[in-house]
C-alpha positions in Angstrom: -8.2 64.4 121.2 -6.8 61.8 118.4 -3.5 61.6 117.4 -2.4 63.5 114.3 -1.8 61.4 110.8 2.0 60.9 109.9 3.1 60.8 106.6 6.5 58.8 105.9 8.8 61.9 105.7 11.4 61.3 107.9 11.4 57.7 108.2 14.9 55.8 108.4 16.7 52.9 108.3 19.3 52.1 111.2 21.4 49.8 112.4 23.8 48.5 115.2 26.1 45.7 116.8 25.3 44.4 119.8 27.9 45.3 122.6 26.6 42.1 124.7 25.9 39.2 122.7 22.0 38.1 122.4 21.3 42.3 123.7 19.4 44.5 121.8 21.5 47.8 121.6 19.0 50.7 122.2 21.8 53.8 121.5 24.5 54.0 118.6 22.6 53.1 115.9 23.9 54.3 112.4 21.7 56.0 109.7 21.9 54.1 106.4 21.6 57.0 103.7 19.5 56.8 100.1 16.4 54.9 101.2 13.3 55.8 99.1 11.3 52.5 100.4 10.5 50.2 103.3 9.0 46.5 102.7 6.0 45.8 105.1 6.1 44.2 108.7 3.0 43.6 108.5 2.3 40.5 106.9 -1.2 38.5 107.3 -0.8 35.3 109.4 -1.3 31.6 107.5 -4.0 29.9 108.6 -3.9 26.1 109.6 -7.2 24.1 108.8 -8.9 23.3 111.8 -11.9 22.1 110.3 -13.7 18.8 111.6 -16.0 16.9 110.0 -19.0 18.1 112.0 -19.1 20.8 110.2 -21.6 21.5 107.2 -21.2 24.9 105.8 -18.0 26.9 106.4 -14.1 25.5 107.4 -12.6 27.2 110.6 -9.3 27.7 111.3 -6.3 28.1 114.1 -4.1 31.4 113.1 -0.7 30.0 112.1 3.1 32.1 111.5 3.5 35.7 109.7 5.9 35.7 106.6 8.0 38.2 105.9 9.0 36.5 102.8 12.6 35.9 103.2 15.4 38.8 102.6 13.2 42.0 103.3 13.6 44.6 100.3 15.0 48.4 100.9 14.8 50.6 97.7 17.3 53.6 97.9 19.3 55.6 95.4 22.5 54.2 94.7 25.3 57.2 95.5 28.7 56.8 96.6 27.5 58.2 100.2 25.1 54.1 100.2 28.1 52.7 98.8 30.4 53.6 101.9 27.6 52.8 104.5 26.7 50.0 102.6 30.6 48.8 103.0 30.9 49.9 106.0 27.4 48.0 107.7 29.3 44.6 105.3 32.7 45.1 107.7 30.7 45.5 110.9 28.3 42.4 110.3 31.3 40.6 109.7 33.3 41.8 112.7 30.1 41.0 114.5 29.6 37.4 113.3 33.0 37.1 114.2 32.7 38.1 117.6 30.1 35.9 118.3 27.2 39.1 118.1 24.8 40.4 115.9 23.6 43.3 114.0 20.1 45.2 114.5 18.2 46.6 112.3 15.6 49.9 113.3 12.8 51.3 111.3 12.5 54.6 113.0 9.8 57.3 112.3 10.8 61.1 113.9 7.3 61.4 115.1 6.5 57.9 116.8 7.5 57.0 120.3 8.6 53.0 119.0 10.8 51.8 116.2 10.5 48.7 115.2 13.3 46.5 115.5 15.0 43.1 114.1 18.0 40.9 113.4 19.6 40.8 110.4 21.9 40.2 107.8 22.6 42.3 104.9 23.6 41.4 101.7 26.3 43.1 99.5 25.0 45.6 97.0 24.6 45.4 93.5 23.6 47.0 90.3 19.5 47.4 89.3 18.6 47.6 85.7 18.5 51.3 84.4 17.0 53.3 81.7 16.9 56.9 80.3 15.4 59.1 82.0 15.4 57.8 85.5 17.4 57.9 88.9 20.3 55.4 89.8 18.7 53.1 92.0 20.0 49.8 94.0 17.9 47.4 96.1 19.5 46.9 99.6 18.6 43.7 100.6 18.5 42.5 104.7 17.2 39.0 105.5 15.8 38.8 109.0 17.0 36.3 111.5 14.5 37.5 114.3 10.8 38.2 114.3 10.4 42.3 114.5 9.5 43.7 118.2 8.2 47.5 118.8 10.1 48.9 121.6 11.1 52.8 122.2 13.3 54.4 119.3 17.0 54.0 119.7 19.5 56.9 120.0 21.8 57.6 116.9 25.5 57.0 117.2 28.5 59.6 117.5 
């Protein structure tokens, strides 16, 4: 029998400080409220030339690095419930960096058995243009310092 289709309800954005430096914390993670959208982690691979000149017709070519394009892009509504986590994620990757650990990130979905994990840093927030009629948005933005890894979802904090 196939798996059922998931739609993205649910989805979230954690994160956590390593306890032991260079470990991957797998419980206490930290719900970042507001987030409407995820970038992709799913990138297509470069390609290197591998072409020689024997060949006549078509180039071939050797599969190179995936991009994730530098700081990674979170859309979210911007409340004063983002603002404090928001602060509060800035004083802990600080007090991380500081100690010598990092912070990871988790893209978690309630119905999959993996999250998808990565180092990061975050940057502080700011203000998005607005206009009538619409919602108070901000853009959080993480830039990754590891490449992403699928392991089993973490646990949430206290």
């Amino acid at each position: 029998m196939a798996s059922p289709r998931l739609s993205t309800a649910g989805m979230t954005l954690q994160y956590a400080v390593e306890t032991s430096a260079g470990t991957r914390p797998t419980t206490g993670y930290t719900k970042i409220p507001e987030v409407k959208s995820m970038p992709s982690f799913n990138p297509s691979p470069n390609t290197i030339d591998s072409t020689t000149l024997e060949e006549t017709e078509y180039m071939t070519y050797v599969q190179g690095l995936k991009d994730l394009g530098g700081a990674l892009e979170y859309g979210a509504n911007l409340t004063e419930d983002l603002i404090d986590a928001w602060d509060t994620l800035m004083g802990a990757y600080d007090t991380a960096v500081e100690g010598g650990k990092q912070v990871w990130f988790a893209v978690v979905h309630p119905q999959l058995a993996d999250a998808t994990y990565f180092v990061g840093t975050p940057a502080p927030l700011g203000l998005n243009e607005a206009s009538i009629g619409s919602m108070l948005e901000t853009t959080l933005y993480i830039t990754p310092n590891s490449a992403p890894v699928m392991a089993a979802k973490p646990t949430e904090g206290p």
